[in-house]
N, C-alpha and C positions, 0 to 999 in steps of 0.2 A: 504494500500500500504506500500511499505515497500524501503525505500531510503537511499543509502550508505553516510555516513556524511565522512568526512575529520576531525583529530584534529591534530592540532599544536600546541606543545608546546613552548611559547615563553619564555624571561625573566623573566617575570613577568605577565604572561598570559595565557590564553587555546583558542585557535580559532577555531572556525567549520563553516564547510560550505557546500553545498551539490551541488555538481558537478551538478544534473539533474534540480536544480530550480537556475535560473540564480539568484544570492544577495542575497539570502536566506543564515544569517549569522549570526552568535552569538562568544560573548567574556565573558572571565567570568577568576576570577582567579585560581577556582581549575576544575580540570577535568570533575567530577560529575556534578559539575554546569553547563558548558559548555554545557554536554551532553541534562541537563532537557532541559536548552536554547532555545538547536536548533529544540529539540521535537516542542517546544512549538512555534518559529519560523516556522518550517516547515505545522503544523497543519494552523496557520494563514497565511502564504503565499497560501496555496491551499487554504482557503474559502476566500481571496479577488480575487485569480482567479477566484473562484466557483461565487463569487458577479458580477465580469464585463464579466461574460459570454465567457471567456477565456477557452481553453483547459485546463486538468491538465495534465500535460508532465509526458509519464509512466516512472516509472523507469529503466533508459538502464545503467546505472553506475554499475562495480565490482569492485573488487579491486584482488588482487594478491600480494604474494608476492616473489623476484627471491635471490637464495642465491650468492653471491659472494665471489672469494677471494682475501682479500687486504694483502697486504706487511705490 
């Protein structure tokens, strides 16, 4: 399967999250790391669904992007 992450860049931070697995979440300071993270996050949120006999939620998340003009 294949699941759209979110990354944030904070401060002093990188945050990802995946809109289609509700907590499913990672922090990390550089980007790249954020990324393995949430991999590695999201693979273990689907096999403790897989373990309590839970659906694994398909993924319906895209992303887009809209151009604007600002003053």
């Amino acid at each position: 399967m294949r699941y759209m992450i979110v990354i944030e860049e904070g401060e002093t931070s990188f945050g990802a999250y995946v809109p289609d697995l509700e907590g499913c979440v990672a922090v990390a300071e550089t980007e790249s790391e954020v990324k393995r993270l949430i991999q590695e996050a999201i693979e273990i949120h689907l096999e403790d669904l897989q373990n309590a006999g839970a659906a694994i939620p398909k993924p319906l998340s895209k992303s887009e992007y809209v151009e604007v003009l600002a003053a």
